[in-house]
C-alpha positions in Angstrom: 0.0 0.0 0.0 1.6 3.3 -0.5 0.6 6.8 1.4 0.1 9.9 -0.9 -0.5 13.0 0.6 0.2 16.3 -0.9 2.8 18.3 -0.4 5.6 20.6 -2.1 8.3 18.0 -2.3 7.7 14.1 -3.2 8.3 11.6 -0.5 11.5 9.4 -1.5 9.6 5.9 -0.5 7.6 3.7 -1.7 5.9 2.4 1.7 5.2 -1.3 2.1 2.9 -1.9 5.0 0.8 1.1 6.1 0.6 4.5 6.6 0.7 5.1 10.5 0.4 8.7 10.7 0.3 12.4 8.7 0.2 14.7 11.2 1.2 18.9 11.4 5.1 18.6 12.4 7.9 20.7 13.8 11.3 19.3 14.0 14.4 19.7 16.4 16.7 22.2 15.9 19.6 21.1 14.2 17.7 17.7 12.5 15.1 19.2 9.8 14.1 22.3 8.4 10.4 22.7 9.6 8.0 20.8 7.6 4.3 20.7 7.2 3.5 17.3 7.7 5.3 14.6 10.0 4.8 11.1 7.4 5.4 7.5 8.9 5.6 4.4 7.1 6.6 0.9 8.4 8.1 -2.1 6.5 8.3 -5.8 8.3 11.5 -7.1 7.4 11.2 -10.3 5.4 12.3 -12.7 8.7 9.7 -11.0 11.3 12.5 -9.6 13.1 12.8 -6.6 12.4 10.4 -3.5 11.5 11.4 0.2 10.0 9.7 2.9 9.9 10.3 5.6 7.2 9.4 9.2 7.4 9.7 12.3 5.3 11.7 13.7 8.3 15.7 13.5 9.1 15.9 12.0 12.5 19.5 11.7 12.7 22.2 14.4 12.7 24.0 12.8 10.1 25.8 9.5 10.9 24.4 6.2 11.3 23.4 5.5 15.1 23.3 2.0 16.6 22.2 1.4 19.8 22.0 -2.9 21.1 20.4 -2.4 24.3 18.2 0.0 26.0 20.5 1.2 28.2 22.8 2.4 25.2 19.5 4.1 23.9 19.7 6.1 27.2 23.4 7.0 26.6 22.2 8.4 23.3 20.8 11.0 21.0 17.8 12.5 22.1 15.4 10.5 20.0 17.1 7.5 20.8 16.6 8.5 24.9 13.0 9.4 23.7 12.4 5.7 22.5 14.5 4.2 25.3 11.6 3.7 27.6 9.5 1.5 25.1 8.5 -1.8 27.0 9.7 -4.2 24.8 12.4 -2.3 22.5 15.1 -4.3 22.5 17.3 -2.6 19.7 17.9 0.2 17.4 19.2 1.5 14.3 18.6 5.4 13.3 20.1 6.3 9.3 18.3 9.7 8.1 14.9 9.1 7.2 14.3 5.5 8.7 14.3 3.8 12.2 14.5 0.2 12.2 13.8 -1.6 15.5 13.8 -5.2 17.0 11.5 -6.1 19.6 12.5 -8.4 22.6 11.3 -12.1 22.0 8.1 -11.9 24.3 7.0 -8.0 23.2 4.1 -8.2 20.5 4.7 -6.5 17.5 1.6 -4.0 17.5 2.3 -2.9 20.6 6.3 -1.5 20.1 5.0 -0.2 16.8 2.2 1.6 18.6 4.8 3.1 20.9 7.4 4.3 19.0 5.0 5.9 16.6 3.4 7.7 19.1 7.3 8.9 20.5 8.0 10.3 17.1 4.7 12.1 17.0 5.0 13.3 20.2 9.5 14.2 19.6 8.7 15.7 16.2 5.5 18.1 17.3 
């Protein structure tokens, strides 16, 4: 399924999954120019272990993050504190425009997705 939804620029995904959110936005100073509209896409990786999200927003400050535990997460960029807190989050990856997560072996899926979508609403407004 892919999300369209206006806007000046085009959004460089194609989404696989759903569309979890289009929402007003502001972003953190030093991430993002401001931009209307906060987009967030989510793609299951092909094993079930993994899920990413994309958006139309940078979330990192440039490099590649990596963070194994949540205690690292803590130790982190701001987003990655942000997230660190999820019940079930076990680890993280942050590269521009996508998140990618991996959820501990008892956490159910829809409910880490649920969370960290509603952390970037909640970071990027």
């Amino acid at each position: 399924m892919r999300c369209i939804i206006p806007k000046p620029a085009p959004f460089p995904y194609t989404l696989h999954g759903f569309c979890l959110a289009v929402l007003p936005a502001a972003t953190p100073t030093g991430l993002n120019a401001m931009s209307e509209y906060i987009e967030i896409g989510t793609s299951g990786s092909d094993d079930g272990k993994s899920v990413t999200f994309f958006t139309n927003l940078c979330l990192s400050s440039g490099s590649l993050e990596s963070y194994d535990s949540p205690e690292e997460m803590e130790e982190g960029s701001p987003l990655a504190q942000s997230l660190a807190v999820i019940p079930g989050l076990a680890c993280l990856r942050i590269n521009g425009q996508e998140l990618t997560i991996w959820r501990e072996r008892d956490a159910e899926w829809y409910a880490v997705v649920e969370d960290v979508t509603a952390v970037l609403k909640d970071f990027f407004l």
